[in-house]
N, C-alpha and C positions, 0 to 999 in steps of 0.2 A: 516280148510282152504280149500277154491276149487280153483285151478288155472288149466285152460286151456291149454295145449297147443299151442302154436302158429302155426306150424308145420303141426300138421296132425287133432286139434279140437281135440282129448282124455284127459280126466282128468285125473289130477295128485299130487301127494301130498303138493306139493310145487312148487313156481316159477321156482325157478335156477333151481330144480332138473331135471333128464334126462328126459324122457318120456318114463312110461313101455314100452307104444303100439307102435312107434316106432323110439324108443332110440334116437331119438334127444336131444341136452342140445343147450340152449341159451348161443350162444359164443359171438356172436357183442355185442356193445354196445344197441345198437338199439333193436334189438332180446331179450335182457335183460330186457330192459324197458317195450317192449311189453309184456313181461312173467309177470310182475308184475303189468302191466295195468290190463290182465286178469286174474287178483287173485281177490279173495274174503273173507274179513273173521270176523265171527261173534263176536269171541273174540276180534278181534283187529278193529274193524271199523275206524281209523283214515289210515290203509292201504288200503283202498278200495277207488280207483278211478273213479271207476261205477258200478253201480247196477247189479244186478243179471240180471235183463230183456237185459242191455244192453251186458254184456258176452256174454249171452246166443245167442242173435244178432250175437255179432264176431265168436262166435260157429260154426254158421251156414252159417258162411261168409268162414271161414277157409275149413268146411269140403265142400262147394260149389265148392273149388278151386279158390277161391277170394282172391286175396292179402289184407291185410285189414290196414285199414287207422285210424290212431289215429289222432283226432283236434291236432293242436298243445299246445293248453292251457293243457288239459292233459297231453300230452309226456313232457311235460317242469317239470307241478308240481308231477309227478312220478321222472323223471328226477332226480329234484331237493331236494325229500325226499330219493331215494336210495345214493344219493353223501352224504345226511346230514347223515345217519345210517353209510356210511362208514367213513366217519371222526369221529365216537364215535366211533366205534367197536377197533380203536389201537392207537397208536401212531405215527406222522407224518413221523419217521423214519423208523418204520414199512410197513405203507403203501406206500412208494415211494422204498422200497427194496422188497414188494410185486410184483410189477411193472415188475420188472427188471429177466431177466430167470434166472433159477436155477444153472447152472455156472457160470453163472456170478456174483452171491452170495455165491459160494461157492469158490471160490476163495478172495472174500473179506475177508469173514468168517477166510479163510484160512491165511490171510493177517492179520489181524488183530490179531490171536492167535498167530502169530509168534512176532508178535510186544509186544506183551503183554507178554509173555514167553522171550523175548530176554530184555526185560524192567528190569525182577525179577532178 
C-alpha cells in the first residue's frame, strides 16, 4: 500500500497512520477521508479511489503548499466505504462506547461490575 500524506506530501505506510516525516496523524473526520483518498493499493484495488497519476497530482499539490480539493462524488464514496468497514469491524455497542472518552467508559464499566457483583 502507498498513502500520502495529506499534510506535508511524504509517504507512508498506511492511511490513519502518523507521518514519519512529520508526525502528523489524521484527526478530523475530513483529514481521514483525505488520508484514505490518497491511498493506493495493489493487493486490494476495490480501496483505491484514484490512480496513481492522480496521487501523485495531490502530491504535488500538497508539497506546493496548495490545500487540495477532493470532487465531492469522491469524498462521499471514500466517505461512505470507511463508515461501511467500520460497522463490520464490531458491534453496535462497541462502536457507539468507542465514541464516548475513556472515563466516561470507565466509569460505566465500573457501574456495571458493581451491578453485576451486587446481583451474585
Amino acid at each position: 500500500m502507498i498513502s500520502v500524506c495529506i499534510y506535508c506530501g511524504s509517504n507512508k505506510a498506511k492511511a490513519l497512520d502518523s507521518c514519519g516525516a512529520c508526525s502528523h496523524t489524521p484527526d478530523s473526520h475530513q483529514d481521514v477521508i483525505h488520508s484514505i483518498i490518497l491511498s493506493y493499493s495493489e493487493d486490494e484495488p476495490y480501496l483505491n479511489f484514484l490512480s496513481m497519476d492522480d496521487i501523485e497530482a495531490y502530491r504535488e499539490t500538497i508539497l506546493a503548499g496548495t490545500p487540495i480539493h477532493i470532487d465531492q462524488t469522491t469524498f462521499n464514496a471514500a466517505e461512505e466505504a470507511y463508515s461501511a468497514v467500520g460497522s463490520l469491524e464490531s458491534p453496535q455497542a462497541l462502536q457507539y462506547f468507542a465514541k464516548i472518552s475513556h472515563p466516561v467508559m470507565l466509569v460505566l464499566l465500573f457501574v456495571f461490575l458493581v451491578f453485576i457483583l451486587a446481583g451474585s
